[in-house]
C-alpha positions as CSV (number, residue, x, y, z in Angstrom):
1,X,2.5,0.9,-11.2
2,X,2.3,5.1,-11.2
3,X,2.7,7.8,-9.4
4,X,-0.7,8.2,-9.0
5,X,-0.4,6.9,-5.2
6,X,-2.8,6.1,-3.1
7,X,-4.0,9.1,-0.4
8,X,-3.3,8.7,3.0
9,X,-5.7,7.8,5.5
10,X,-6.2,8.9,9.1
11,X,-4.2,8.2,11.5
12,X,-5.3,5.8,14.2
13,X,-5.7,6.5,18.1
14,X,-5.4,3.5,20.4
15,X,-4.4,4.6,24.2
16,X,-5.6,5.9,27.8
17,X,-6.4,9.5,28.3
18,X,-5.9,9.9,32.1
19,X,-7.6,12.7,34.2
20,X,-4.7,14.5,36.3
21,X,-5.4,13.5,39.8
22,X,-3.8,13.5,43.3
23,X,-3.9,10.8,45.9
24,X,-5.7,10.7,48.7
25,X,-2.9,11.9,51.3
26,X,-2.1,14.8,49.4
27,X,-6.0,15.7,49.1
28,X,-7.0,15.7,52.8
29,X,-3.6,17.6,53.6
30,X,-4.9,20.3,51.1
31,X,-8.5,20.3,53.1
32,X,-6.8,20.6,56.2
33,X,-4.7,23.4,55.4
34,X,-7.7,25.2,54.1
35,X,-9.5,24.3,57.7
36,X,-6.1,26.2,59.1
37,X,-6.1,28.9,57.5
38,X,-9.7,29.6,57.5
39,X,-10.0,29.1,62.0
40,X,-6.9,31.6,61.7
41,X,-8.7,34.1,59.7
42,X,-11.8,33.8,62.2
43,X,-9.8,34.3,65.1
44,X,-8.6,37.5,63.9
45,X,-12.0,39.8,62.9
46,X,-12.4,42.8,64.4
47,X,-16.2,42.7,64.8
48,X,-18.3,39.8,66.1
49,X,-19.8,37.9,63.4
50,X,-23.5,39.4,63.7
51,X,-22.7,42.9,63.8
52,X,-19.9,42.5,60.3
53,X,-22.4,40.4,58.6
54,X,-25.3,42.8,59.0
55,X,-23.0,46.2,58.4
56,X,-22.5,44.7,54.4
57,X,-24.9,46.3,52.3
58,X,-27.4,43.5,50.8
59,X,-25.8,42.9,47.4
60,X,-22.6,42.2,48.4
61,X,-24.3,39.8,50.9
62,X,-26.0,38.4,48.2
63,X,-23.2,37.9,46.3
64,X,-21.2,36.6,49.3
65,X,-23.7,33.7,49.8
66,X,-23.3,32.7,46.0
67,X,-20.0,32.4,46.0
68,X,-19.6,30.6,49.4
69,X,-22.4,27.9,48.0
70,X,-20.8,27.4,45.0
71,X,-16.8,26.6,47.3
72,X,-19.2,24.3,48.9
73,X,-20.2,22.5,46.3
74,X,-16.8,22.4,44.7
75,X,-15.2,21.3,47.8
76,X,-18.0,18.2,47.6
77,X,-17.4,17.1,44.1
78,X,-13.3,18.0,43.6
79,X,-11.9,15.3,45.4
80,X,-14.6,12.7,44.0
81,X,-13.5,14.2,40.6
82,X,-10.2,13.6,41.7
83,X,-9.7,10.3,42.6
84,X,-12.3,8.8,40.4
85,X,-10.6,6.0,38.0
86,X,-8.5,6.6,34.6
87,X,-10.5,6.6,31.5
88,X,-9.7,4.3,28.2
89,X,-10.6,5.0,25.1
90,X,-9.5,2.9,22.1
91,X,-10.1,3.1,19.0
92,X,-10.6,0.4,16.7
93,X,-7.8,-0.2,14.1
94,X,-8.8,0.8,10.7
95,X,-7.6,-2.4,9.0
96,X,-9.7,-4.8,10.6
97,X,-13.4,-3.9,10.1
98,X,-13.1,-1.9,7.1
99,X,-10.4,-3.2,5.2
100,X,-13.0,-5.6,3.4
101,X,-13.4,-6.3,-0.6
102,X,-16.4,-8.2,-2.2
103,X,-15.4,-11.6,-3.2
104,X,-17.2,-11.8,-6.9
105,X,-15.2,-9.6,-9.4
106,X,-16.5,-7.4,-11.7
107,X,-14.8,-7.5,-15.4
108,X,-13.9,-4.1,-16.2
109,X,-11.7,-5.0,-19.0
110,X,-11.6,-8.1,-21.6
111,X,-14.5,-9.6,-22.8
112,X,-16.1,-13.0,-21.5
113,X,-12.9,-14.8,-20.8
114,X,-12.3,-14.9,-24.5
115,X,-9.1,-13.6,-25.8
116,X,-9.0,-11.4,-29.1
117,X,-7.8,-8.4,-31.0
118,X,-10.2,-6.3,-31.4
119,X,-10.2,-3.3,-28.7
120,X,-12.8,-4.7,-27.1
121,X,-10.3,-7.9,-25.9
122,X,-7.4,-8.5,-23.9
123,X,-5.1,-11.9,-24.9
124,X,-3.0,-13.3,-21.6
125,X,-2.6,-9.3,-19.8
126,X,0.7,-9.3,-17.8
127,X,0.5,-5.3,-15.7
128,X,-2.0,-2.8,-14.8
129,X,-1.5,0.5,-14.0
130,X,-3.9,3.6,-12.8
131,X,-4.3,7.3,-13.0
132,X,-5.9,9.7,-11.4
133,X,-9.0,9.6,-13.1
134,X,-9.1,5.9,-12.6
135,X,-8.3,5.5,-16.2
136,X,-6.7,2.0,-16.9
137,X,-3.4,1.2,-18.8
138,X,-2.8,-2.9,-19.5
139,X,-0.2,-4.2,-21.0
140,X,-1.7,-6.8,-23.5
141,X,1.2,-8.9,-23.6
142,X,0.2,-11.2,-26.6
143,X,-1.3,-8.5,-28.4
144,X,2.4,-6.7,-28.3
145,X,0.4,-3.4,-27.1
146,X,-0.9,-0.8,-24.1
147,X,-4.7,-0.7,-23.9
148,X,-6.1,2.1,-22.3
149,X,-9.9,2.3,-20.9
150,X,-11.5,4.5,-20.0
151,X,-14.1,4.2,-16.5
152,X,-16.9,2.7,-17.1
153,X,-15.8,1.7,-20.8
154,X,-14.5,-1.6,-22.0
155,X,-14.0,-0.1,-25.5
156,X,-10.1,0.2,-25.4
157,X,-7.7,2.6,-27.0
158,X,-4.0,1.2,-28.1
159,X,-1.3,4.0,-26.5
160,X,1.8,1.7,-27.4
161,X,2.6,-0.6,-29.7
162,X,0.3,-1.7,-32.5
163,X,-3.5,-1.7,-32.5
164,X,-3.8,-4.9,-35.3
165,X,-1.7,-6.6,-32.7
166,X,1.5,-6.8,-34.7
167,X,5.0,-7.6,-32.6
168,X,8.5,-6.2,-33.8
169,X,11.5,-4.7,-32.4
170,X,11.3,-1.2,-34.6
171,X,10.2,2.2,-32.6
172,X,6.5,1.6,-33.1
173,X,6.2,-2.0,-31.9
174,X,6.6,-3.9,-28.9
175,X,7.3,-7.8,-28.5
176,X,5.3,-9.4,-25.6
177,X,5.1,-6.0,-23.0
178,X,5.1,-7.0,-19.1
179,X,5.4,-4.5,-16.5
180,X,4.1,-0.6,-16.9
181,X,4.5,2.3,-15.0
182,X,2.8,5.3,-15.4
183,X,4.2,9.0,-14.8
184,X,1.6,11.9,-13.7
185,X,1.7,13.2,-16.7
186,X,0.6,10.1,-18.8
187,X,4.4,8.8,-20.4
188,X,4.8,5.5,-19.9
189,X,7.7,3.3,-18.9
190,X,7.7,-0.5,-20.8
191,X,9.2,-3.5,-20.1
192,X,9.4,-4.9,-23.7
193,X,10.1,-8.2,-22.8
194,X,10.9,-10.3,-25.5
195,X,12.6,-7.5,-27.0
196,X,15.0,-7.1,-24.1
197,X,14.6,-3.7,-23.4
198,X,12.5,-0.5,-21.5
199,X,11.0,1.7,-23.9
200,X,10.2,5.2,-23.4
201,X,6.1,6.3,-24.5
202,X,5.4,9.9,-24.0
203,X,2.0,10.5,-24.0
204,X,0.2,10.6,-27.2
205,X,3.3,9.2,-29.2
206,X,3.3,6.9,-32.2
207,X,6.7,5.6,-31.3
208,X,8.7,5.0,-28.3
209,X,12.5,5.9,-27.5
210,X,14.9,2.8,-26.4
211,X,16.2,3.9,-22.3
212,X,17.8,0.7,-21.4
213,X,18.9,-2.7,-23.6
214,X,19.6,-3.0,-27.3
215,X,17.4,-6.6,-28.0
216,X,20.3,-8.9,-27.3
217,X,20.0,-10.8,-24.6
218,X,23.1,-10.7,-22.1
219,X,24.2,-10.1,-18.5
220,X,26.0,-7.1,-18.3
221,X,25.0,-4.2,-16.9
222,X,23.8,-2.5,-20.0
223,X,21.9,-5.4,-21.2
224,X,18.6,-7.4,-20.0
225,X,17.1,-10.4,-20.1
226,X,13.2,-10.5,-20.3
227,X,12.6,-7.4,-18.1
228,X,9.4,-7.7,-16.1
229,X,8.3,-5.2,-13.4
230,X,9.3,-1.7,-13.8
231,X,9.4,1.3,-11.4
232,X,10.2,5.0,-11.6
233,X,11.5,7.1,-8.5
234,X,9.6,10.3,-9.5
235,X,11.6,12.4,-7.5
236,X,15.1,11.5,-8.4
237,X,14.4,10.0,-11.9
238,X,15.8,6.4,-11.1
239,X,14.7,3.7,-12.6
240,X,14.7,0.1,-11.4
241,X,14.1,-3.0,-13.5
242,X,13.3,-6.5,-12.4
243,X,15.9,-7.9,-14.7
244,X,13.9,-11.4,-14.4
245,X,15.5,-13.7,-16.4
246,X,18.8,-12.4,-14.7
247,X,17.4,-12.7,-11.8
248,X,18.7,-9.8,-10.7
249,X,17.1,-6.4,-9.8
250,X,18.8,-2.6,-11.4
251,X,18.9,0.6,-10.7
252,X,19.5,3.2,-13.3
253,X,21.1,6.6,-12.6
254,X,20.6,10.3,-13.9
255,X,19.7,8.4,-17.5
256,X,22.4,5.9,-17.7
257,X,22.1,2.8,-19.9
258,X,24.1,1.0,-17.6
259,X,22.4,0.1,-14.2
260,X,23.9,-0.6,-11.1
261,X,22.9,-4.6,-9.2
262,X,20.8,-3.8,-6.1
263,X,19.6,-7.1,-5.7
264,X,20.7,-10.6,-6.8
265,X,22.9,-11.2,-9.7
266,X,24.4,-14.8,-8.9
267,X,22.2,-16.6,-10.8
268,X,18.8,-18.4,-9.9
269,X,18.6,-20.0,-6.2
270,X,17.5,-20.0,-2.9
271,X,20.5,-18.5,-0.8
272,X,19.7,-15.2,0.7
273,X,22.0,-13.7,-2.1
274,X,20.4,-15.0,-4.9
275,X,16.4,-14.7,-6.1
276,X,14.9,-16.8,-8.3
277,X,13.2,-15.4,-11.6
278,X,11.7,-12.1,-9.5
279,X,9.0,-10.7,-11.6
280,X,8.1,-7.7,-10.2
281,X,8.9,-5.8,-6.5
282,X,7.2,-2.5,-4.9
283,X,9.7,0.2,-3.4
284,X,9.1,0.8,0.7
285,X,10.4,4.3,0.6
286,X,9.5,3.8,5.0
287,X,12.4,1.4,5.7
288,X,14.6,1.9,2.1
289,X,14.5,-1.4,0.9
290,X,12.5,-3.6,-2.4
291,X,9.6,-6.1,-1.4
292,X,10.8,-9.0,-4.2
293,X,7.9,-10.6,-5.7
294,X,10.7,-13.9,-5.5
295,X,8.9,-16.3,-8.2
296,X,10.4,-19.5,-8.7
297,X,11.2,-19.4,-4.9
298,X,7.8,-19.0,-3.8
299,X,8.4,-16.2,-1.4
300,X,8.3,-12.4,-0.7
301,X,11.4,-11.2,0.3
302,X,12.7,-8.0,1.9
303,X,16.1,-6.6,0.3
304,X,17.2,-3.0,1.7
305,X,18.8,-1.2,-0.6
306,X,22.8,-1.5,-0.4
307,X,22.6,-4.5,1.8
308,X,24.2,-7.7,0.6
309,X,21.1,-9.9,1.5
310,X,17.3,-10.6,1.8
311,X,15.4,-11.4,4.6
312,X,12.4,-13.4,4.3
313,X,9.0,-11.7,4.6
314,X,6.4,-14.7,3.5
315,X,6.7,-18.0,1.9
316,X,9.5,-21.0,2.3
317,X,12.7,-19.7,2.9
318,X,13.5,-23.1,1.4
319,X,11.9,-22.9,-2.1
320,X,8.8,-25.0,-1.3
321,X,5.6,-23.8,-2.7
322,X,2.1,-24.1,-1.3
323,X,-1.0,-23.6,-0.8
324,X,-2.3,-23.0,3.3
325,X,-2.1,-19.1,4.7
326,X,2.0,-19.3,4.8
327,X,2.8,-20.4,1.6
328,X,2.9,-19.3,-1.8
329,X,3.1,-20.6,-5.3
330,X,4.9,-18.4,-7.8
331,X,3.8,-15.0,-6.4
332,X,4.5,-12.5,-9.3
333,X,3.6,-9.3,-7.9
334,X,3.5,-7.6,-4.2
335,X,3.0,-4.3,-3.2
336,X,1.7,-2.5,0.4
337,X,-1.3,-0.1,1.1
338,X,-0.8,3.3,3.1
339,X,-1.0,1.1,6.5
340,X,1.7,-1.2,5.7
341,X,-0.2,-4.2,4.9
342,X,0.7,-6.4,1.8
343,X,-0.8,-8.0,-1.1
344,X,0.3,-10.8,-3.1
345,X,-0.6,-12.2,-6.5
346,X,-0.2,-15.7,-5.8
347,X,0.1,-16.9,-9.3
348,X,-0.1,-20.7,-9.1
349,X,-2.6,-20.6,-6.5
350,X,-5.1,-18.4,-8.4
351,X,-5.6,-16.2,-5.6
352,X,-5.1,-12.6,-3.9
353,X,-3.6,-12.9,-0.5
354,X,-3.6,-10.2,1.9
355,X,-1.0,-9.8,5.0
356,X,-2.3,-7.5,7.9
357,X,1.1,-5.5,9.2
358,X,3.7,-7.5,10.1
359,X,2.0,-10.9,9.9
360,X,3.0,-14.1,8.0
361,X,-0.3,-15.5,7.9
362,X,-2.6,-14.3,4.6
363,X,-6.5,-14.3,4.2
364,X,-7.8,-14.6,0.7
365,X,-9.2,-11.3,-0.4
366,X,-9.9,-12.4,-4.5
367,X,-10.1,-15.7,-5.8
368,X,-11.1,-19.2,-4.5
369,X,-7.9,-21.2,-4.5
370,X,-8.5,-23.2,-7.8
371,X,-8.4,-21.6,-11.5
372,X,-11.9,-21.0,-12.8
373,X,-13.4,-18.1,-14.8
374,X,-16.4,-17.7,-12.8
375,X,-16.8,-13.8,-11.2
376,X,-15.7,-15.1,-8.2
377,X,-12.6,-16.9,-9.6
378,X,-9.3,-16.4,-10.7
379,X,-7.1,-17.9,-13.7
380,X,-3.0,-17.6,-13.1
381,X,-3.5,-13.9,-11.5
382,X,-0.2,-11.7,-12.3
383,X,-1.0,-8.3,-10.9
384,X,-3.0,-5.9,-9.2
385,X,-3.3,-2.3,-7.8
386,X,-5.8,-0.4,-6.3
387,X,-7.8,3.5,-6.5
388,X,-7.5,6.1,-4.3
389,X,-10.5,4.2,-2.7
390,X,-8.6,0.8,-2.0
391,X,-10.7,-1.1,-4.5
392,X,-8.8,-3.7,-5.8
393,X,-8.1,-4.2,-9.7
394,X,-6.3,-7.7,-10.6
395,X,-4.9,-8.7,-13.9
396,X,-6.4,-11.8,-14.5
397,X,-4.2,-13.3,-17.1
398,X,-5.9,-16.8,-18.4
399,X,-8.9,-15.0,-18.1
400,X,-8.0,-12.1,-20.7
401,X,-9.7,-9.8,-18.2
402,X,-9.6,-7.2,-15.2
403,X,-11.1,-7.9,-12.9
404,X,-12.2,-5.4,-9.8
405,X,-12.8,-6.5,-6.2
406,X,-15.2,-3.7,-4.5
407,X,-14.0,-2.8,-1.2
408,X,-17.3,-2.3,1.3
């Protein structure tokens, strides 16, 4: 994730634009009141109508005749005007014809499905994040470090951790990094997983700065337990962790070390109070509340923030995974676009699946169903994100690659 977000579009007209109108009592009451007054009006001249009409000088008459032609006229085509039926316009929604992505990928990271060390490979990437430039951070999870690459360039550039792909728990090193996120000014925020612990990376840095965890695993509020998706409130500085193998999500305060439980915390299962190895969760500022990439319970779930619960969004409420437009198999990441409408890596199923607004049911927008490494395949997807265009970029983990989906 970053705070590079994603512009927002147009807003959408659907509705009836309506002429103002009267009905047809009112209209002939207003042409016989006109008739009225105009027989009164006659009654009362002082000359007979040959001898006033031919003491006007010719101009005026002129002018006269003009405008009495054009009242005639008017009086003709008001009332047809008038009662003449509403008009519709509608607009089609803007999510249904153009929210479309090309089904074969291209690799814009990685190299040939091949994992390596060299800058030119990825080895099992977990997160992807974006600037503005459409510069990509990964987090190369088994090569313990944060590629950067550049558009258009698959040569990439090690921001975090070590470039020879060395793991460790001392400043410079990282141990197995999951979820990023990216600030406008180019720090970054890491879930050092293995190392139980969010690092600090300021941009350009050699070493990072411990904000949360000391590498023992534990339960308390000060401590984590394989930390995987990571987000940053930029205005307020709060930080929430998917505390994973707690399956738990924290928020952390003004800099504190110790977090406050927002969501979950009594252990893994599927009760509305509990969530199930959550891996990562995207922040609906709209209604206040975390969309919980719910793993092991094969669902998305809603929590607001300072309720007790979750309500169910997608999936089994039950824990049952599967594979038809409903269900999901270990969804690991979630997040909506600027309409409202989700996306879901749906890990187990190989497979991107996108909800219009306030639907259950999903289309596949990347991937085939089955784990392949074709362009138009997917192996154990884990996340995605878009550009400012809504082309879609998805971690493709067994693949060792990135993948983007062009949206036409």
């Amino acid at each position: 994730q970053s705070d590079w977000s994603t512009p927002s579009f147009p807003l959408v007209v659907s509705g009836n634009i309506q002429n103002t109108s009267i009905d047809n009592h009112d209209l002939t009451r207003v042409v016989q009141d006109h008739s009225t007054i105009y027989s009164k009006t006659k009654s009362n001249l002082s000359c007979k109508p040959l001898q006033w009409w031919s003491s006007i000088p010719s101009l005026l008459q002129g002018m006269i005749l003009g405008v009495s032609v054009g009242c005639i006229i008017l009086a003709i085509i008001l009332p047809l005007w008038l009662i003449q039926p509403s008009k519709t316009t509608t607009v089609t929604p803007f999510n249904k014809p153009i929210l479309r992505w090309n089904t074969t990928g291209i690799t814009v990271a990685g190299y040939g499905s091949v994992s390596g060390t060299s800058s030119y490979y990825l080895n099992a990437p977990w997160d992807v994040a974006l600037d503005w430039s459409n510069t990509l951070y990964v987090s190369d999870r088994y090569n313990h470090r944060i590629q950067k690459f550049l558009m258009n360039t698959k040569n990439g550039t090690t921001v975090a951790g070590q470039m020879s792909a060395t793991s460790g728990s001392t400043m410079d090193k990282l141990n197995q990094p999951t979820g990023i996120y990216l600030d406008i000014n180019g720090n970054l925020f890491i879930s050092d997983a293995v190392n139980n612990r969010i690092q600090y990376w300021s941009n350009g840095a050699v070493t990072g700065q411990t904000l949360i965890g000391n590498g023992i695993i534990g339960s308390q509020n000060n401590l984590l337990y394989f930390p995987y998706g990571i987000w940053r409130d930029a205005s307020s500085n709060i930080l929430y962790v998917a505390d994973s193998y707690n399956h738990r999500i924290m928020r952390y305060k003004n800099n504190s070390q110790s977090g406050d439980i927002i969501a979950g915390g009594y252990g893994s299962g599927i009760g509305s109070t509990q969530l199930s190895f959550p891996y990562a969760f995207h922040f609906d500022s709209f209604s206040n509340s975390l969309l919980i990439a719910n793993a092991c319970s094969h669902n998305i779930v809603r929590w607001i923030i300072g309720a007790s619960n979750w309500t169910i969004v997608t999936g089994s409420m039950n824990g049952i995974s599967g594979s038809n437009a409903t269900l999901l198999s270990s969804p690991t990441d979630v997040t909506l676009d600027p309409m409202g409408n989700m996306y879901v890596a749906d890990m187990f199923n190989h497979r991107i699946q996108f909800f219009l607004s306030g639907q259950s049911n999903a289309v596949t927008i990347a991937g085939t169903g089955v784990g392949g490494s074709t362009s138009s395949e997917l192996y154990y997807p884990s996340s995605l994100t878009f550009d400012s265009q809504l082309n879609l970029y998805v971690v493709d983990q067994n693949n060792h690659r990135i993948q983007k989906f062009v949206r036409y």
